[in-house]
The first five atom37 places (N, CA, C, CB, O) and aatype in JSON, in Angstrom:
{
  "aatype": [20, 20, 20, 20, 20, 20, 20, 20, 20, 20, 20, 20, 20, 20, 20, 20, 20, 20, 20, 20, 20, 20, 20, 20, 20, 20, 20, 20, 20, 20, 20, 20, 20, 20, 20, 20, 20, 20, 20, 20, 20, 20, 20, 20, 20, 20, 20, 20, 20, 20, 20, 20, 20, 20, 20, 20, 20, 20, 20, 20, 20, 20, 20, 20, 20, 20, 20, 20, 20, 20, 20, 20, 20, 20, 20, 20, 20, 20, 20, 20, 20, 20, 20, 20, 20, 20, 20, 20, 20, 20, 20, 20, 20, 20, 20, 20, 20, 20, 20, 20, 20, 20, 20, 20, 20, 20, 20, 20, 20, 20, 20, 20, 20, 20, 20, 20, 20, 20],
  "atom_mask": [
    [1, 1, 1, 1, 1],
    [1, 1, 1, 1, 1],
    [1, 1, 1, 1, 1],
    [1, 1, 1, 1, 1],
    [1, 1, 1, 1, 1],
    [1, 1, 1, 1, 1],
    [1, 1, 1, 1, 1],
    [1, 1, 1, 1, 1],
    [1, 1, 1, 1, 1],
    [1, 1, 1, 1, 1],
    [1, 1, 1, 1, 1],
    [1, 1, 1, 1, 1],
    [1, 1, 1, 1, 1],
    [1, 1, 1, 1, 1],
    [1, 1, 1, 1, 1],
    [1, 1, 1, 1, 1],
    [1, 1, 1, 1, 1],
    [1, 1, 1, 1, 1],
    [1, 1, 1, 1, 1],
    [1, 1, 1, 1, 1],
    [1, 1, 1, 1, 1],
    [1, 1, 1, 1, 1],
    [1, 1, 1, 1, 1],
    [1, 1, 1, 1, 1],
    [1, 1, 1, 1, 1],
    [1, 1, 1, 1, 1],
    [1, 1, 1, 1, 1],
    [1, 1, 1, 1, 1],
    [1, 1, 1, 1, 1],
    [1, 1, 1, 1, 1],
    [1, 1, 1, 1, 1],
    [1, 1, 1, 1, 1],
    [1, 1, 1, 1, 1],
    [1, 1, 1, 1, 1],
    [1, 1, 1, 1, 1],
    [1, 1, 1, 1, 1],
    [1, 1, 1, 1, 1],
    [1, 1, 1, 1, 1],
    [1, 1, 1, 1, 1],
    [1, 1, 1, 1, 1],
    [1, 1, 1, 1, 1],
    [1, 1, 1, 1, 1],
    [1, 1, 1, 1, 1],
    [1, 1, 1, 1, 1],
    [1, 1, 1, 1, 1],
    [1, 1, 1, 1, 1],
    [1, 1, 1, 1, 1],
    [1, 1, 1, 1, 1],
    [1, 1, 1, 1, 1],
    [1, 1, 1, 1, 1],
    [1, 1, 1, 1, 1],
    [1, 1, 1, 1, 1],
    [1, 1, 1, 1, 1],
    [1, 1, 1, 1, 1],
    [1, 1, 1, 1, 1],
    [1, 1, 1, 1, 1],
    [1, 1, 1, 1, 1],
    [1, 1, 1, 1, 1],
    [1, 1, 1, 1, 1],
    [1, 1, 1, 1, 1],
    [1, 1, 1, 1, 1],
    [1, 1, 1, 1, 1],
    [1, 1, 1, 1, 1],
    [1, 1, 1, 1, 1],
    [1, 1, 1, 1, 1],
    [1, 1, 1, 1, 1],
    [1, 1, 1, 1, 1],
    [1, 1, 1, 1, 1],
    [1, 1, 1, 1, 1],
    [1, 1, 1, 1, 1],
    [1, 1, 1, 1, 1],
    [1, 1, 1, 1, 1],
    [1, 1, 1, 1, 1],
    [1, 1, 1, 1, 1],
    [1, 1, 1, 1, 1],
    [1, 1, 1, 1, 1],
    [1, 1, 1, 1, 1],
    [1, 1, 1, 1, 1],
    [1, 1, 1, 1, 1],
    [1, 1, 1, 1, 1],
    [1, 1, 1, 1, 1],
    [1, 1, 1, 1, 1],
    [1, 1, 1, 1, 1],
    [1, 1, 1, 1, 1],
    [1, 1, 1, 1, 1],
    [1, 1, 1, 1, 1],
    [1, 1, 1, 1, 1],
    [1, 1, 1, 1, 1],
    [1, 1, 1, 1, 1],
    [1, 1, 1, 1, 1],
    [1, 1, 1, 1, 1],
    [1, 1, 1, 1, 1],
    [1, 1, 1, 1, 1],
    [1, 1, 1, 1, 1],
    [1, 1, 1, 1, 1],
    [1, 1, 1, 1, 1],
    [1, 1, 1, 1, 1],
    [1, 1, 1, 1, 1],
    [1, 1, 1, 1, 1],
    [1, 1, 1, 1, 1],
    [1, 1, 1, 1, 1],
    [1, 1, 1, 1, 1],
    [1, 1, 1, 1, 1],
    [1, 1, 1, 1, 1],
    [1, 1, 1, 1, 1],
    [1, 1, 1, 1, 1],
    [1, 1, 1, 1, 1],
    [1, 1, 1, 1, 1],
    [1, 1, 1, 1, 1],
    [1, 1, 1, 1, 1],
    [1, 1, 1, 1, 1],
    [1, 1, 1, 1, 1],
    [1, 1, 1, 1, 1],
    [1, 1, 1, 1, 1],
    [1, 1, 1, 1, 1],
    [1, 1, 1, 1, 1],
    [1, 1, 1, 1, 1],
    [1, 1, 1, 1, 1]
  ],
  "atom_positions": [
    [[-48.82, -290.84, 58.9], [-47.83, -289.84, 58.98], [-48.39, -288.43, 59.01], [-46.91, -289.98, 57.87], [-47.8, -287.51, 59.58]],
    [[-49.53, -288.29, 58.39], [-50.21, -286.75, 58.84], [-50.34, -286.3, 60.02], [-51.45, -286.54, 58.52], [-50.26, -285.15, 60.44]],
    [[-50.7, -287.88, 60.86], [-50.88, -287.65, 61.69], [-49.9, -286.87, 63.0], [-51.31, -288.55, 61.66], [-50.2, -286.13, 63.94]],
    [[-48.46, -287.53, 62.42], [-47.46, -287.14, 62.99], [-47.22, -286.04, 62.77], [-46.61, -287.72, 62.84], [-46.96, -285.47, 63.82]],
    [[-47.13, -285.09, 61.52], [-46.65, -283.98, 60.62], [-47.7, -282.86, 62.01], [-47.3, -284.11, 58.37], [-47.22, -282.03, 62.78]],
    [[-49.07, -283.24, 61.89], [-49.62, -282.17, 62.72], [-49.25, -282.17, 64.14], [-51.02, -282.19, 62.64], [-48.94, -281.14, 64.74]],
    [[-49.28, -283.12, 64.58], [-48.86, -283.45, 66.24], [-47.49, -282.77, 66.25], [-48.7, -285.33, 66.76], [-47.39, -281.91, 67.12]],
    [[-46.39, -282.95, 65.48], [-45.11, -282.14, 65.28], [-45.51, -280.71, 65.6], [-44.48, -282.25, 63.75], [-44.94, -280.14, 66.53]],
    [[-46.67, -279.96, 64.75], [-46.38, -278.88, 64.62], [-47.25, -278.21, 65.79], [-46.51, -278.5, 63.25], [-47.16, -277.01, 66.05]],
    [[-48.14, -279.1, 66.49], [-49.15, -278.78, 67.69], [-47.57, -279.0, 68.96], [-50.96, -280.33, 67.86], [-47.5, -278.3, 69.98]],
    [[-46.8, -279.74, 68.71], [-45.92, -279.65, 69.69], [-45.16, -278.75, 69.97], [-45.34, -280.37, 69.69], [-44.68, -278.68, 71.1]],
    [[-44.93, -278.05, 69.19], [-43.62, -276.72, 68.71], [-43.92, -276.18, 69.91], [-43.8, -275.43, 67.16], [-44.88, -275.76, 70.56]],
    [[-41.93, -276.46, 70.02], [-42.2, -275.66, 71.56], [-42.46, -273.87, 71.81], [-40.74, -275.98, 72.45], [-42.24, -273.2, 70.81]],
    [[-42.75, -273.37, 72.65], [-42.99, -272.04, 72.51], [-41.74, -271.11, 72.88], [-44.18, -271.73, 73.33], [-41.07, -271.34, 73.89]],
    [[-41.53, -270.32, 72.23], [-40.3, -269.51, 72.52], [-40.39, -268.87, 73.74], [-40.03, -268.51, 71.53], [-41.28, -268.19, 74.26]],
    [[-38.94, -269.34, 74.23], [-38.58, -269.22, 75.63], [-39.2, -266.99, 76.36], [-36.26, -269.7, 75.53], [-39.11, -266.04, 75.58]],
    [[-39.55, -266.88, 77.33], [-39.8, -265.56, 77.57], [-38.18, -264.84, 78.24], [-41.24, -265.53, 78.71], [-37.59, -265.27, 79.24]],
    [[-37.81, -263.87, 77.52], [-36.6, -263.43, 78.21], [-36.39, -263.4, 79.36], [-36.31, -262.47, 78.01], [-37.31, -263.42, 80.17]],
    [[-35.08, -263.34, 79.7], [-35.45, -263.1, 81.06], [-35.34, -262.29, 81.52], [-35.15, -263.58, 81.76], [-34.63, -261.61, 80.78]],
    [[-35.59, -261.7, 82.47], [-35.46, -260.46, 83.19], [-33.93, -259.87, 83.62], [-36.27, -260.68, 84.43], [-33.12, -260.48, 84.31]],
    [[-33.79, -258.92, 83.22], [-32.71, -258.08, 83.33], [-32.17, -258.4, 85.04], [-33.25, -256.4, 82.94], [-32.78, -258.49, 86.1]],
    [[-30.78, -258.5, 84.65], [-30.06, -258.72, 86.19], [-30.17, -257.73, 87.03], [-28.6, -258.94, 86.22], [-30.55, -256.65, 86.58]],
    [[-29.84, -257.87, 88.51], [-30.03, -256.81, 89.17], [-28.68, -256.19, 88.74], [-30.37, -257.02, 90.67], [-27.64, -256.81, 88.53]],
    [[-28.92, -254.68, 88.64], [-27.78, -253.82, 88.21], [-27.62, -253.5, 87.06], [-26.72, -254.23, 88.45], [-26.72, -252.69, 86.84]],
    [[-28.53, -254.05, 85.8], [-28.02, -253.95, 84.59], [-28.85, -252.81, 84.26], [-28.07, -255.2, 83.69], [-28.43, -251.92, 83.52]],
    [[-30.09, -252.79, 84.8], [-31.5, -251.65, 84.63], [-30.66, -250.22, 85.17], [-33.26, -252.14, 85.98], [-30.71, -249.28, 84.38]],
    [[-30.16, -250.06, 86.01], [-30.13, -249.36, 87.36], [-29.11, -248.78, 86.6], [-29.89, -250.1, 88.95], [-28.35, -249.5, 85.96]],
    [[-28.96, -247.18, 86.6], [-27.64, -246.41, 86.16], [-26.95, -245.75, 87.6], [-28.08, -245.04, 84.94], [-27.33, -244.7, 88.1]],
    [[-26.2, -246.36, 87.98], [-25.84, -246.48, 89.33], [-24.77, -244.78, 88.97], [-24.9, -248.39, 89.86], [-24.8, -243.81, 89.73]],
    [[-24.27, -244.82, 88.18], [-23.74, -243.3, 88.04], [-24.5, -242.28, 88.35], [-23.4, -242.94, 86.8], [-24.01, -241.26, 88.82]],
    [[-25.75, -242.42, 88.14], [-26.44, -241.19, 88.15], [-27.15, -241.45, 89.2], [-27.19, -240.77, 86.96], [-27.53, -240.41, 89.74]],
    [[-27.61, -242.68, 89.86], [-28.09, -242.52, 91.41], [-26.94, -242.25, 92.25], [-28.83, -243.84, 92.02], [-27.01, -241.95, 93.44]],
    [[-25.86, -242.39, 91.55], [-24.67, -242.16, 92.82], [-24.56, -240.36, 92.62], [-22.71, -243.22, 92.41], [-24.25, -239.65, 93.58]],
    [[-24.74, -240.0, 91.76], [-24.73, -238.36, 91.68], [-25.83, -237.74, 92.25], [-24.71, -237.82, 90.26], [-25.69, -236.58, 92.62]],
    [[-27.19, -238.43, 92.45], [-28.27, -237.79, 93.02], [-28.38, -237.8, 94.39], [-29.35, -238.24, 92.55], [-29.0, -237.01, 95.1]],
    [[-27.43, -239.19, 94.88], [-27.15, -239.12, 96.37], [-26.2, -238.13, 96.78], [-26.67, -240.37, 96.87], [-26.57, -237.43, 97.72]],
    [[-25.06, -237.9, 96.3], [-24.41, -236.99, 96.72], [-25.29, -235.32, 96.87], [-23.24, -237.1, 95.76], [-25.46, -234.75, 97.95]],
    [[-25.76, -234.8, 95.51], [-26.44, -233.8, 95.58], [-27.28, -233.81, 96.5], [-26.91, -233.55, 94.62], [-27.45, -232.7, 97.02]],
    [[-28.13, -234.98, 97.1], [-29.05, -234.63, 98.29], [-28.46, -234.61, 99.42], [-30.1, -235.47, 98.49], [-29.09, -234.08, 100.34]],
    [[-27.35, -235.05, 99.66], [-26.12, -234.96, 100.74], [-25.68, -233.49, 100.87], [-24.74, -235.89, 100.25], [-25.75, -232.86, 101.93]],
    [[-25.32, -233.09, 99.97], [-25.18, -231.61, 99.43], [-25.87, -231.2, 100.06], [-25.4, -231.15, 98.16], [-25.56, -230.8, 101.18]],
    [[-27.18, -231.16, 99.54], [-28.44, -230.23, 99.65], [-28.73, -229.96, 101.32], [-29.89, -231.05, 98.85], [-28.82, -228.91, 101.96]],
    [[-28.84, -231.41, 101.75], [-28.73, -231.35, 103.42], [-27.85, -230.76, 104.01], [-28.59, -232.45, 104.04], [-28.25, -229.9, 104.8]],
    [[-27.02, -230.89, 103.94], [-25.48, -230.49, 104.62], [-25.68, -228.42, 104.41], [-23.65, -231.5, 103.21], [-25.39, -227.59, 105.28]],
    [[-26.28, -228.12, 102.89], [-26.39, -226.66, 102.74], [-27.56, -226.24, 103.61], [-26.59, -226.22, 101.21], [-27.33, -225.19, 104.21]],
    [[-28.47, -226.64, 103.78], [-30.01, -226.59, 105.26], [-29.18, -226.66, 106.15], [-31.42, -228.04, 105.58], [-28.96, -225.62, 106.77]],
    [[-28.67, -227.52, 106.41], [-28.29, -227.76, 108.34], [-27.36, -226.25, 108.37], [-26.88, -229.77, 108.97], [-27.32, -225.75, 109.5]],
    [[-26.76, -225.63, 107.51], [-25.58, -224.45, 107.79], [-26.89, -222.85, 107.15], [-23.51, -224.87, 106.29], [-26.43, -221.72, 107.02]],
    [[-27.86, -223.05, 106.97], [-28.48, -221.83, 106.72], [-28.83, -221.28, 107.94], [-29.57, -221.93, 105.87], [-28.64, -220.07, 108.05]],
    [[-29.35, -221.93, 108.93], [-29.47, -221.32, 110.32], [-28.57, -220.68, 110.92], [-29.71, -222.1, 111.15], [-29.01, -219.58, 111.26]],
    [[-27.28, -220.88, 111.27], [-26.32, -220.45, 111.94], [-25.9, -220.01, 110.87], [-25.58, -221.21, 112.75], [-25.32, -221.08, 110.66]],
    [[-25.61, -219.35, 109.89], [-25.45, -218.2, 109.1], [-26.29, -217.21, 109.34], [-25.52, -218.44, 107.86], [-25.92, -216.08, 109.67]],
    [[-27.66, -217.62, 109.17], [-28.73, -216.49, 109.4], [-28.37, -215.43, 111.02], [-30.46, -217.49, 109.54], [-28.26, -214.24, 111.32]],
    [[-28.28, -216.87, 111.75], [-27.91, -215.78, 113.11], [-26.58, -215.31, 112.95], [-27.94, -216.5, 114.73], [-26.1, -214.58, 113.81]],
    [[-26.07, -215.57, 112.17], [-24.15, -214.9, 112.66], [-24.53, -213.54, 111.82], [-22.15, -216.1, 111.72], [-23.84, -212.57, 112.14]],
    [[-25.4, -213.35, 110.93], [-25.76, -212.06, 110.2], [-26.45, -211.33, 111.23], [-26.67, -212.23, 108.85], [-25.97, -210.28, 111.68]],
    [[-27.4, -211.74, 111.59], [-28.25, -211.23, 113.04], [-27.54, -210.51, 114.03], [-28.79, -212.42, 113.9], [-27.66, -209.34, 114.38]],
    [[-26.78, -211.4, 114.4], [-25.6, -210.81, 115.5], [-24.72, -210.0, 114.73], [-24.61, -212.01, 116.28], [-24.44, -208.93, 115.27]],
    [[-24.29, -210.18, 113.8], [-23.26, -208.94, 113.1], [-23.94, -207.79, 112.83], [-22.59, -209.29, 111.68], [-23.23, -206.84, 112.5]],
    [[-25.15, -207.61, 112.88], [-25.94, -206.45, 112.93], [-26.45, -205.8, 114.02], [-26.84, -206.62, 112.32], [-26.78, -204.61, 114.04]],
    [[-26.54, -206.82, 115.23], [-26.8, -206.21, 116.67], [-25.72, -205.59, 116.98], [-27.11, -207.16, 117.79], [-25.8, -204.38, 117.23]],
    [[-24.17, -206.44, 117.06], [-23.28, -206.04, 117.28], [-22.62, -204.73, 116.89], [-22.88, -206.8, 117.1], [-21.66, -204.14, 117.39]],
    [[-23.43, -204.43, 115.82], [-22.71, -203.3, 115.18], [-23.04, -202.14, 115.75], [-22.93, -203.17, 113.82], [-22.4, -201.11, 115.95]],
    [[-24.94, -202.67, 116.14], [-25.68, -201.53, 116.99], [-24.95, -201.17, 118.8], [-27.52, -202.23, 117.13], [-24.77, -200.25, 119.6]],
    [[-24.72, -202.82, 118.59], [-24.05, -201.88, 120.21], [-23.24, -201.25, 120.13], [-23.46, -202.48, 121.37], [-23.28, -200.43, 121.05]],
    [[-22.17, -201.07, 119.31], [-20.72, -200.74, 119.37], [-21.29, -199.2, 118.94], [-19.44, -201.73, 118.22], [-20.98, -198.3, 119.73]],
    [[-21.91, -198.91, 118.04], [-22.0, -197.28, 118.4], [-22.95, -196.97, 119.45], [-22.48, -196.38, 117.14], [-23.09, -195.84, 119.91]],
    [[-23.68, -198.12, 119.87], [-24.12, -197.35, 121.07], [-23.33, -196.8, 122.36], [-24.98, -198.09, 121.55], [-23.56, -195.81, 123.05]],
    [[-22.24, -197.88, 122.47], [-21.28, -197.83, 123.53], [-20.37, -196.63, 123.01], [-20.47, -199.29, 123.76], [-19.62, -196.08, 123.81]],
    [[-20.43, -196.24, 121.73], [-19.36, -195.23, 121.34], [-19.7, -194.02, 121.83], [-19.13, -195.07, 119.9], [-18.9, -193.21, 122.3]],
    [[-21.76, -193.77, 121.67], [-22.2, -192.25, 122.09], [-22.53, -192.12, 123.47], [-23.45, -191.74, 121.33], [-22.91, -191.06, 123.96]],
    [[-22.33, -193.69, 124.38], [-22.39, -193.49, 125.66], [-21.02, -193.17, 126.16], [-22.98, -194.58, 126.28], [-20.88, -192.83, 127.33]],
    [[-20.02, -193.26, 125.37], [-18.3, -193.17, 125.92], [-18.51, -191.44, 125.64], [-16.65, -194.26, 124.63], [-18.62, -190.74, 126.65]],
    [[-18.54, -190.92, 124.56], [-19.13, -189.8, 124.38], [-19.3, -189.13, 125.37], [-20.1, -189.88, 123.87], [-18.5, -188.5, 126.07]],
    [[-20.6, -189.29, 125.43], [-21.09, -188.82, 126.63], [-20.94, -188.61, 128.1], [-21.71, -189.18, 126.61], [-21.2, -187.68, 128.86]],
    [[-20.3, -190.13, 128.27], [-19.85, -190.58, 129.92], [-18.23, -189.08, 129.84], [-19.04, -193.23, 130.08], [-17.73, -188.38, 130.72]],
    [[-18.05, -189.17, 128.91], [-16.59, -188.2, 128.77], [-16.98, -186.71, 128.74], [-15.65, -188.52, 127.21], [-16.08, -185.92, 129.03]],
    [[-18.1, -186.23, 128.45], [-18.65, -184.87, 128.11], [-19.17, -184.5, 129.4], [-19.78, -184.81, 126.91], [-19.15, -183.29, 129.63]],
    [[-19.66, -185.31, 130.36], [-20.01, -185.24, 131.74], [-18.46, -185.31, 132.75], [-21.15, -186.63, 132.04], [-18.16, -184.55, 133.68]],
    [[-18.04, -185.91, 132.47], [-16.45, -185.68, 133.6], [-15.78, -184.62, 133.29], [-15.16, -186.86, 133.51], [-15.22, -183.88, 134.1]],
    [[-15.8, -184.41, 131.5], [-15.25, -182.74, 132.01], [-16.14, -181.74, 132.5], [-14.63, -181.92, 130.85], [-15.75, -180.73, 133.1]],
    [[-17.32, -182.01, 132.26], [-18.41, -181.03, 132.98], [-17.57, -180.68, 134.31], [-20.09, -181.87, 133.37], [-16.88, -179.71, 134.64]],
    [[-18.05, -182.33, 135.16], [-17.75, -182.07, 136.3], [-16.03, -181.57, 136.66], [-18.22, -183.28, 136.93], [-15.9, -180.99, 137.74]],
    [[-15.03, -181.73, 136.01], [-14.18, -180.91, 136.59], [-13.76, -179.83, 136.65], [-13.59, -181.14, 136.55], [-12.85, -179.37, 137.36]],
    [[-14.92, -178.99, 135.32], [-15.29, -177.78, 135.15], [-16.3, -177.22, 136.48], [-15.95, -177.79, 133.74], [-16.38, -176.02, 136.77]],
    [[-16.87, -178.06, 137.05], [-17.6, -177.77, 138.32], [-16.51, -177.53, 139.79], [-18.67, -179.16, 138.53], [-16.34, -176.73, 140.7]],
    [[-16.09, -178.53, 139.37], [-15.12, -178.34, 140.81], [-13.99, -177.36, 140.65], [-14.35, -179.78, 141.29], [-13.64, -176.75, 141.65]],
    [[-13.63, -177.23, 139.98], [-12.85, -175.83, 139.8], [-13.24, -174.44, 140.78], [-13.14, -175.37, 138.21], [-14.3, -173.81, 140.82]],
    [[-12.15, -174.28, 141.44], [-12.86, -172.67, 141.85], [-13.29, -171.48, 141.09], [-12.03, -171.99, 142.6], [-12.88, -170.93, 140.07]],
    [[-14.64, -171.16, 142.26], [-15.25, -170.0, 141.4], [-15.88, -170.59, 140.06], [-14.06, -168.86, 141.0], [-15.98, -169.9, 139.05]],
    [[-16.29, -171.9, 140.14], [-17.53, -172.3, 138.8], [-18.68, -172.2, 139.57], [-17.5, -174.02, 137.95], [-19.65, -172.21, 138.81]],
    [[-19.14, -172.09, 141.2], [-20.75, -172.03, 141.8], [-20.99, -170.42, 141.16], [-20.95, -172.18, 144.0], [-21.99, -169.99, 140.59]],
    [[-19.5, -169.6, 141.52], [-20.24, -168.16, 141.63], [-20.28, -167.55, 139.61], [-18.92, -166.8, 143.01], [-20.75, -166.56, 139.05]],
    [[-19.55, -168.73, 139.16], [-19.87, -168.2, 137.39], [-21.27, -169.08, 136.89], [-18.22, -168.77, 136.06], [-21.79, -168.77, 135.82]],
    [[-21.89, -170.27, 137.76], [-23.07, -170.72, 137.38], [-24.0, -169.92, 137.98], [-23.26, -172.02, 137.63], [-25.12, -170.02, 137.48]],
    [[-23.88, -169.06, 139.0], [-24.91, -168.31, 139.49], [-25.2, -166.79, 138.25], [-24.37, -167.88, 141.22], [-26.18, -166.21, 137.79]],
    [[-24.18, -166.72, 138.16], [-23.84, -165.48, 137.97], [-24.65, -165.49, 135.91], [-21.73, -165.28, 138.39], [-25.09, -164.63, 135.15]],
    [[-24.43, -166.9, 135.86], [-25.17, -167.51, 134.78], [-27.01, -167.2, 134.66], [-24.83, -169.14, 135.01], [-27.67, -166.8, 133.7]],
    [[-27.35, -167.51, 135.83], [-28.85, -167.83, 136.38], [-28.83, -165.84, 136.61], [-29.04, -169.3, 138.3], [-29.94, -165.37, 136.4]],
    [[-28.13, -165.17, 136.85], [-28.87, -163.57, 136.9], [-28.5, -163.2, 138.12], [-30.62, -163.4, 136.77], [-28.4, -162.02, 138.44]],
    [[-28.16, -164.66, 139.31], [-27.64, -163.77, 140.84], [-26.24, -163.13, 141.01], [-27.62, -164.8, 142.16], [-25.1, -163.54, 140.8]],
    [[-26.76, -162.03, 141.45], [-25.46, -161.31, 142.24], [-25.26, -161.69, 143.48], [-25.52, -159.84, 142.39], [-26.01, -162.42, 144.14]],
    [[-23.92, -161.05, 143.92], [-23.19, -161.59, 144.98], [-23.86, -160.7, 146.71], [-21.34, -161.24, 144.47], [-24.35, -159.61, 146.42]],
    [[-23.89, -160.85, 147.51], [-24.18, -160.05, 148.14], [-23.53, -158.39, 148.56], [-24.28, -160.81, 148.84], [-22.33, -158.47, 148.81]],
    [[-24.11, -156.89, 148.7], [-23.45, -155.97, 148.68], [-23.09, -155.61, 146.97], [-22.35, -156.31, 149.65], [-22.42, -154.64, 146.61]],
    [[-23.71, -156.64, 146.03], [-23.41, -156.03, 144.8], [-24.52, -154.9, 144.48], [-23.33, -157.15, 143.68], [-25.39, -154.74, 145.34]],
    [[-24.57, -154.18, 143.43], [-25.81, -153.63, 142.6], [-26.39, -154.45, 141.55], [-25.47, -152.39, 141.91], [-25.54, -154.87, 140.76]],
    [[-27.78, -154.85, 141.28], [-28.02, -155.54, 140.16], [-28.44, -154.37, 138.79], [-29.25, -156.64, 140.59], [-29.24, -153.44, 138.94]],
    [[-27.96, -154.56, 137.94], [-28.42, -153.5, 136.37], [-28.67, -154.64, 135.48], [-26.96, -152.26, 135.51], [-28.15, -155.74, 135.29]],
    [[-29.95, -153.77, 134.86], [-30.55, -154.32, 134.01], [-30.38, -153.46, 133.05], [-31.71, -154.68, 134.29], [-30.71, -152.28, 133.09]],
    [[-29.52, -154.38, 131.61], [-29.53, -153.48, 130.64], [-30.74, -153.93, 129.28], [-27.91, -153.38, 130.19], [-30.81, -155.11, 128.91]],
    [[-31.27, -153.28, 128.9], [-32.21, -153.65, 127.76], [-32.26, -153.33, 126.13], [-33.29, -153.17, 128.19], [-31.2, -153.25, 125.5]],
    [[-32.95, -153.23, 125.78], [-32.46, -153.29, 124.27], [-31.18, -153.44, 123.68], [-32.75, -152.29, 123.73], [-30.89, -152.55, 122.88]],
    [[-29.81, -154.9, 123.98], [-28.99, -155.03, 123.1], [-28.98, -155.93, 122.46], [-28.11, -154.92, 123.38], [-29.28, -157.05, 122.87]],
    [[-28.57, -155.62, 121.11], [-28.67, -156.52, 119.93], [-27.89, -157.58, 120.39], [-28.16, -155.94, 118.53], [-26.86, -157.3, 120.99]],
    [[-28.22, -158.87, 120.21], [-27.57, -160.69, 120.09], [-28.07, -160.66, 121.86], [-25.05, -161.11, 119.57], [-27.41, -161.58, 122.35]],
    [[-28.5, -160.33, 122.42], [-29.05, -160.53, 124.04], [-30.25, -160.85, 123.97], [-29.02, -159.32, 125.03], [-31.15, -160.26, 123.36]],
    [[-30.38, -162.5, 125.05], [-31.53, -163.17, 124.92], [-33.03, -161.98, 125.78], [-31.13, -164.89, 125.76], [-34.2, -162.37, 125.79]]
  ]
}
């Protein structure tokens, strides 16, 4: 019977090894489901930084043209009344008359030393 008593205890079975965790039980699917979204996020905020960047771009060109077109309207307008100040009668003989020429049969006088005269 010793013999048995030791063979008993050389037999003892060995405790079973757990088993491995199910699929899903490890895994905190809440918080990979929140990290997917945020990288969804994250992408979705990249793909829209470009076409923001240019719509700022262009809202700043645009701004440049619009006063440019304002001091060329300006201008294009400061020249037409010129010119209908030209065509007017008697503006050749007040632009001459500007430049120092007299008319023909006039006298020319030269007056000198007056104060505010270029």
């Amino acid at each position: 019977m010793a013999h048995s008593a030791t063979s008993r205890a050389a037999i003892r079975p060995r405790p079973r090894p757990r088993p491995h965790a199910r699929f899903g039980e490890g895994i905190r699917w809440d918080r990979l489901a929140r990290s997917g979204l945020l990288a969804v996020l994250g992408i979705i905020l990249l793909l829209y930084i470009s076409p923001i960047v240019h719509w700022v771009q262009q809202s700043g060109t645009a701004a440049h043209e619009r006063s440019q077109v304002k001091s060329l309207q300006a201008e294009y307008d400061a020249l037409l009344t010129r010119l209908h100040q030209l065509r007017s009668p008697g503006a050749v003989e007040q632009e001459a008359r500007k430049l120092g020429m007299v008319a023909p049969g006039e006298r020319p006088y030269v007056v000198e030393g007056v104060p505010g005269a270029r």
